[in-house]
N, CA, C and O atoms as CSV, one atom per row, in Angstrom:
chain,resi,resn,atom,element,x,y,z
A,1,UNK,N,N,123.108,279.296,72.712
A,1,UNK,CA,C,123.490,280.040,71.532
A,1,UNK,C,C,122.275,280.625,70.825
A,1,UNK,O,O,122.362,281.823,70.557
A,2,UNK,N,N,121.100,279.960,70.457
A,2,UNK,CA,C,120.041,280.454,70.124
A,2,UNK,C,C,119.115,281.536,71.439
A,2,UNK,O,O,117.930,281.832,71.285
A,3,UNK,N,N,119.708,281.861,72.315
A,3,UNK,CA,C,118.931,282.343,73.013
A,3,UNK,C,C,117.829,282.241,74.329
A,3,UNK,O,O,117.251,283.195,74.851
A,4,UNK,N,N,117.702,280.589,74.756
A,4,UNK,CA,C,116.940,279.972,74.816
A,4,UNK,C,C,117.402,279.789,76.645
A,4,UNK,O,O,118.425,279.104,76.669
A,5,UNK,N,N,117.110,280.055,77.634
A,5,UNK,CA,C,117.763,279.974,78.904
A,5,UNK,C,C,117.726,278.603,79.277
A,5,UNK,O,O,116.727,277.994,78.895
A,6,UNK,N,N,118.901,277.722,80.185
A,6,UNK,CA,C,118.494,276.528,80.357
A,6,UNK,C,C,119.400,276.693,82.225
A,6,UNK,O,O,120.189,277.505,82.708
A,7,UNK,N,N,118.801,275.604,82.669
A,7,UNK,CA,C,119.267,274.716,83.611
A,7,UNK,C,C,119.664,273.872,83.818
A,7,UNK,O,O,118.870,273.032,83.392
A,8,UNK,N,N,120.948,273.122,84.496
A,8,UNK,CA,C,120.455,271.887,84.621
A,8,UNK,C,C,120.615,271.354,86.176
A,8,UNK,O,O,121.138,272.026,87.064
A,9,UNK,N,N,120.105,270.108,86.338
A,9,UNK,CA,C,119.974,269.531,87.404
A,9,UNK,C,C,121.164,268.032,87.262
A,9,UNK,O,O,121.255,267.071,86.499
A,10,UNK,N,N,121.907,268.528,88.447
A,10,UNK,CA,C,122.809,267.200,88.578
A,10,UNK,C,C,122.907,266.961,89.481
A,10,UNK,O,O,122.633,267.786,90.353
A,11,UNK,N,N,123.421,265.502,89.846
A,11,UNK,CA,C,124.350,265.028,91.118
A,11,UNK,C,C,125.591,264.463,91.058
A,11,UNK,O,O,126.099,263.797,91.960
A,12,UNK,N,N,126.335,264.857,89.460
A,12,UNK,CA,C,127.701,265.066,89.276
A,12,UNK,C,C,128.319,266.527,89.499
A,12,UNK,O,O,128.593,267.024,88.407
A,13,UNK,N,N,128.622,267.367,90.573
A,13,UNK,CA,C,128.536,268.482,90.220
A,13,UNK,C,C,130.294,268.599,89.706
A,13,UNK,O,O,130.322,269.351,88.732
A,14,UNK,N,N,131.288,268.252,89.949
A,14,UNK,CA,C,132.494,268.685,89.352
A,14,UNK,C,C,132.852,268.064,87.972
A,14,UNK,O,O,133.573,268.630,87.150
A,15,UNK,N,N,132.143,266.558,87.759
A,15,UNK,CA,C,131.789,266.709,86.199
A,15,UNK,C,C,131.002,267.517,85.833
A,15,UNK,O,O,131.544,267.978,84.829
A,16,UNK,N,N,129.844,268.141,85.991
A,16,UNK,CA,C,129.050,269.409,85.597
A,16,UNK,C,C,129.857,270.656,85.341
A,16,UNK,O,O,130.150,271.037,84.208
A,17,UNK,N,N,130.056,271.011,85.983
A,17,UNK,CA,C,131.068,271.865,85.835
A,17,UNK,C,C,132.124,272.167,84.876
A,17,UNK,O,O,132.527,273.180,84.303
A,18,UNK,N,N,132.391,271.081,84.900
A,18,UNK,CA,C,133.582,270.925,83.493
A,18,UNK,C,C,132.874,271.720,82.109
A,18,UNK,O,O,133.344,272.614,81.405
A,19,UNK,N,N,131.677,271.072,82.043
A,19,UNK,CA,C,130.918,271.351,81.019
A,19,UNK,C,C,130.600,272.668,80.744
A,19,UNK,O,O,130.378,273.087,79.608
A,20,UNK,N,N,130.561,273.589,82.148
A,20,UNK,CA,C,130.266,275.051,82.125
A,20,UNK,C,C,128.941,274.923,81.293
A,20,UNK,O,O,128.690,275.005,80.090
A,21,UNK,N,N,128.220,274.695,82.384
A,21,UNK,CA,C,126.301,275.040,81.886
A,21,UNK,C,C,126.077,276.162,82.373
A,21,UNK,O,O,126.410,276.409,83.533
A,22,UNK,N,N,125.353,277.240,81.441
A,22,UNK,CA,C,124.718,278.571,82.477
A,22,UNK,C,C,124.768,278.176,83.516
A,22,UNK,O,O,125.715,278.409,84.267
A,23,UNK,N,N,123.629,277.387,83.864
A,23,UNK,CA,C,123.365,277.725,85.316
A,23,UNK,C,C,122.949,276.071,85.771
A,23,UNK,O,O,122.285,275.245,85.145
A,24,UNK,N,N,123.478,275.990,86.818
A,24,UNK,CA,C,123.410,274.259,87.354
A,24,UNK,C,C,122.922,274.371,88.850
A,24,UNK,O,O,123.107,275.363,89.555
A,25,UNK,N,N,122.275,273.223,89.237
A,25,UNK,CA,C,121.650,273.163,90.780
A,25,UNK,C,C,122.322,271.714,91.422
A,25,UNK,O,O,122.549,271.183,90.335
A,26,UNK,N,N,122.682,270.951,92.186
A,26,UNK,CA,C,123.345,269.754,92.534
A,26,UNK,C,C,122.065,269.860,93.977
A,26,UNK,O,O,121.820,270.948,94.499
A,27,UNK,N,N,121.575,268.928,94.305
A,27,UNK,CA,C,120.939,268.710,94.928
A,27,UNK,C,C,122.222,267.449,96.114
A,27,UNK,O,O,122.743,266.344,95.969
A,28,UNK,N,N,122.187,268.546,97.203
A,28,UNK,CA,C,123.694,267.593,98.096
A,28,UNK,C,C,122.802,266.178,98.124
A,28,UNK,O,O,121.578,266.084,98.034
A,29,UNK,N,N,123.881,265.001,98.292
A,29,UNK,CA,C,123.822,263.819,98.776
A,29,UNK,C,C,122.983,262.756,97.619
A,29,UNK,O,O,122.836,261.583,97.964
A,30,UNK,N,N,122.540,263.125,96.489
A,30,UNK,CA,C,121.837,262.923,95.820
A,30,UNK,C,C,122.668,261.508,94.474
A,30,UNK,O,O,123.800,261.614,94.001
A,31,UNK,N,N,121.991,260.715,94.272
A,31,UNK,CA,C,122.846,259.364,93.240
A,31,UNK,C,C,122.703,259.880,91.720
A,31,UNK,O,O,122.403,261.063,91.560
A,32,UNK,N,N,122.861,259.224,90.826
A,32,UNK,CA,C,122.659,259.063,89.591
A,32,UNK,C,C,121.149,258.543,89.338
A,32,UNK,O,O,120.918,257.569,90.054
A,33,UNK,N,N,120.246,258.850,88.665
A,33,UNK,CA,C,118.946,258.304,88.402
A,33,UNK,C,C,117.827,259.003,89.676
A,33,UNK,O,O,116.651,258.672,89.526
A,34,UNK,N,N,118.124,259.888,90.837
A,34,UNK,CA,C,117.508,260.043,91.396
A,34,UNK,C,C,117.741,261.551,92.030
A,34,UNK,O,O,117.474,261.970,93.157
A,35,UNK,N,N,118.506,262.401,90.573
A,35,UNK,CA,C,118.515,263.956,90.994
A,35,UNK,C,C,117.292,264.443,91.702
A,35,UNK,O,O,117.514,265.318,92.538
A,36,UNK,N,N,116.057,264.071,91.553
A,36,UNK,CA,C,114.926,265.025,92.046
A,36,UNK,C,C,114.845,264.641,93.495
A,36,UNK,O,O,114.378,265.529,94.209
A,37,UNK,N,N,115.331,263.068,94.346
A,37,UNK,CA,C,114.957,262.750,95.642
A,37,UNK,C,C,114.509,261.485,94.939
A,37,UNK,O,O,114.602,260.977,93.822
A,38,UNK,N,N,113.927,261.191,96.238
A,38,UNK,CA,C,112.722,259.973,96.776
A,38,UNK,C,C,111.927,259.576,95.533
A,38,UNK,O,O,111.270,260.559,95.189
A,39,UNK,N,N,111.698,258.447,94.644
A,39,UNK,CA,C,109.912,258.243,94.221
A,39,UNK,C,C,108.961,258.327,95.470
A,39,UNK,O,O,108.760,257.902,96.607
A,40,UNK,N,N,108.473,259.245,94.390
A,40,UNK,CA,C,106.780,259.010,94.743
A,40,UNK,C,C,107.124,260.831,95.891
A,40,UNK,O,O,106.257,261.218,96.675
A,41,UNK,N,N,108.082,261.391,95.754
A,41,UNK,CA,C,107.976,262.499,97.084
A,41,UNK,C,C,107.693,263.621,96.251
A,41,UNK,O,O,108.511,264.402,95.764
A,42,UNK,N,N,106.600,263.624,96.150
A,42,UNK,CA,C,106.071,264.936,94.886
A,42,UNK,C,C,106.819,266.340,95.369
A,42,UNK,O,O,107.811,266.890,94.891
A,43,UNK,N,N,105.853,266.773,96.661
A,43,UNK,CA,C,106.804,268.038,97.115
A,43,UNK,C,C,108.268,268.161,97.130
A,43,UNK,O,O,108.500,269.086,96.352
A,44,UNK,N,N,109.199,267.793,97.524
A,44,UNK,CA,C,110.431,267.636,97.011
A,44,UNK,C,C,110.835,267.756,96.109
A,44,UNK,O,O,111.511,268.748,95.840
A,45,UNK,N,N,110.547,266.612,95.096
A,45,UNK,CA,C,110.991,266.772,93.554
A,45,UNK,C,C,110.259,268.022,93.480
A,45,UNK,O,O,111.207,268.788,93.312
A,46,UNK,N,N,108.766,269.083,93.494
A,46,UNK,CA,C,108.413,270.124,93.084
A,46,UNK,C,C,109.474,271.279,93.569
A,46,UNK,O,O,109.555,272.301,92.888
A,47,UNK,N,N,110.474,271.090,95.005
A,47,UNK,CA,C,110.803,272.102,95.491
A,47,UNK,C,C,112.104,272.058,94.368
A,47,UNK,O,O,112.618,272.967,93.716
A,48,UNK,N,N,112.420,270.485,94.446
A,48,UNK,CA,C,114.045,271.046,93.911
A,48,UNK,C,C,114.017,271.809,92.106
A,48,UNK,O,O,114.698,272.724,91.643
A,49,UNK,N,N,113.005,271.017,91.505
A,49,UNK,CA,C,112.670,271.979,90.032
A,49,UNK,C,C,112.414,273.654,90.617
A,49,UNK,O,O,112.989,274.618,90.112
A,50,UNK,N,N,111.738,273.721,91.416
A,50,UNK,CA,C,111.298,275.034,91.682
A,50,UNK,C,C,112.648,276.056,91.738
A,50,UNK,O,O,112.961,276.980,90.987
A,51,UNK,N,N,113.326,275.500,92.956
A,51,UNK,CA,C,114.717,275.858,92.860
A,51,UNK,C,C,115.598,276.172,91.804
A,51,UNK,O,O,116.214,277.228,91.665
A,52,UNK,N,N,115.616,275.119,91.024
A,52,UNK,CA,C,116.813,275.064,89.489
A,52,UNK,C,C,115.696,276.123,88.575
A,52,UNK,O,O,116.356,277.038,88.082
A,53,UNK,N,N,114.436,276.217,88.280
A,53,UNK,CA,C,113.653,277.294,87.057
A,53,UNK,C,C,114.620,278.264,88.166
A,53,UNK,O,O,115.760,278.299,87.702
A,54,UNK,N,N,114.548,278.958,89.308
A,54,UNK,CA,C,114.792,280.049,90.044
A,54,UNK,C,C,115.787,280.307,89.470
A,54,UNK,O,O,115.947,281.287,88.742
A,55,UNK,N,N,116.540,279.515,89.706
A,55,UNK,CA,C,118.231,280.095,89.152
A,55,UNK,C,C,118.119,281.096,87.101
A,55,UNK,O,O,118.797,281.939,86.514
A,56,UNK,N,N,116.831,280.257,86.777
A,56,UNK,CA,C,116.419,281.325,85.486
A,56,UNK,C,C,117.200,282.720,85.727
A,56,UNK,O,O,118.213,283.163,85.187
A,57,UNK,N,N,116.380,283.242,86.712
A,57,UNK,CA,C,116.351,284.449,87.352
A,57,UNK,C,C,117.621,285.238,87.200
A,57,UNK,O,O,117.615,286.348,86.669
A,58,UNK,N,N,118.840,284.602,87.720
A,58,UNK,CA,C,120.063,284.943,87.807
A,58,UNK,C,C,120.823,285.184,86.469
A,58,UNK,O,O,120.353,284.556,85.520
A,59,UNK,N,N,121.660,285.791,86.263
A,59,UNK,CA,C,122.797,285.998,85.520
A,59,UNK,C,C,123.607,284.112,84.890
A,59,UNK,O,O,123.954,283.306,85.753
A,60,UNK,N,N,123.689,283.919,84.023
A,60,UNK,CA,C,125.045,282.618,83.690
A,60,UNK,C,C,125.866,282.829,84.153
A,60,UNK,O,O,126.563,283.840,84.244
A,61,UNK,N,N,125.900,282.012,84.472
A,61,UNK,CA,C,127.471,281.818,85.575
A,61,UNK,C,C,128.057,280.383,84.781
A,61,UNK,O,O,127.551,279.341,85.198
A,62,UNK,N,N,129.047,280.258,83.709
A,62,UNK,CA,C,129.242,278.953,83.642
A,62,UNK,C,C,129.848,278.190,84.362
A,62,UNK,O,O,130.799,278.809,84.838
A,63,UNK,N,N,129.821,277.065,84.748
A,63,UNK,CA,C,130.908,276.610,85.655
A,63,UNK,C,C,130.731,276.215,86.648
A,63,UNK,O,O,131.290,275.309,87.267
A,64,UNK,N,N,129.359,277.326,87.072
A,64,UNK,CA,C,129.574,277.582,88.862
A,64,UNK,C,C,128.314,275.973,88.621
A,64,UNK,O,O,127.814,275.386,87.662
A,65,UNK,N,N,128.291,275.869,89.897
A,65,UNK,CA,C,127.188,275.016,90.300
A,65,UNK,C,C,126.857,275.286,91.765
A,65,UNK,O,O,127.718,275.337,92.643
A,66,UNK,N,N,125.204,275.501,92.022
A,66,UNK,CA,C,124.757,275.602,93.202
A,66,UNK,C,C,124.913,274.313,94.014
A,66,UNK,O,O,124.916,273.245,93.401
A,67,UNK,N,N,125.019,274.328,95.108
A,67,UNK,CA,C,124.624,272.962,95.875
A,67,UNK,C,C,123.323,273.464,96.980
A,67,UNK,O,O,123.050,274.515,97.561
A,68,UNK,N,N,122.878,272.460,96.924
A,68,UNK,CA,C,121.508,273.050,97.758
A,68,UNK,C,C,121.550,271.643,98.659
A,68,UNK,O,O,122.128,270.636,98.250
A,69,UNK,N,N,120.767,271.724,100.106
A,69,UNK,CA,C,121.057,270.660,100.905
A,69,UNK,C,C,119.538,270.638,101.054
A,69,UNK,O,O,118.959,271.724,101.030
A,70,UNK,N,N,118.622,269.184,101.251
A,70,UNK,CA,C,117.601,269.134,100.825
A,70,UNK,C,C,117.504,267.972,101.530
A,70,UNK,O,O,118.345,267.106,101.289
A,71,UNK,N,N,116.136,267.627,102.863
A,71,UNK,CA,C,115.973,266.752,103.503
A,71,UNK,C,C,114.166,266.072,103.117
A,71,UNK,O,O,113.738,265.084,103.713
């Protein structure tokens, strides 16, 4: 409402959804407490943030949620 672009990162994506966030990323296969991956897997957690700022880029979409599959 203020203007301010956001993201978010989940691994609830059809509760997410509900919520209709601009713009959402679900990282497939992913628990509660461990949206980014692995501790300690720097690159990973860097790719999947990298990913969700990207979605900046795009148009709001509320609702929608990306799923991205991530090994």
């Amino acid at each position: 409402m203020q203007g301010i672009p956001t993201v978010l990162i989940t691994v609830e994506a059809e509760e997410s959804a509900q919520a209709r966030p601009p713009r959402a990323l679900s990282p497939k296969g992913y628990v509660p407490g461990h949206s980014l991956g692995r501790p300690r897997d720097e690159a990973l957690q860097k790719r999947i943030v990298m990913d969700a700022l990207g979605l900046l880029l795009l148009e709001p979409r509320p609702g929608e949620v990306v799923s991205r599959e991530y090994s």
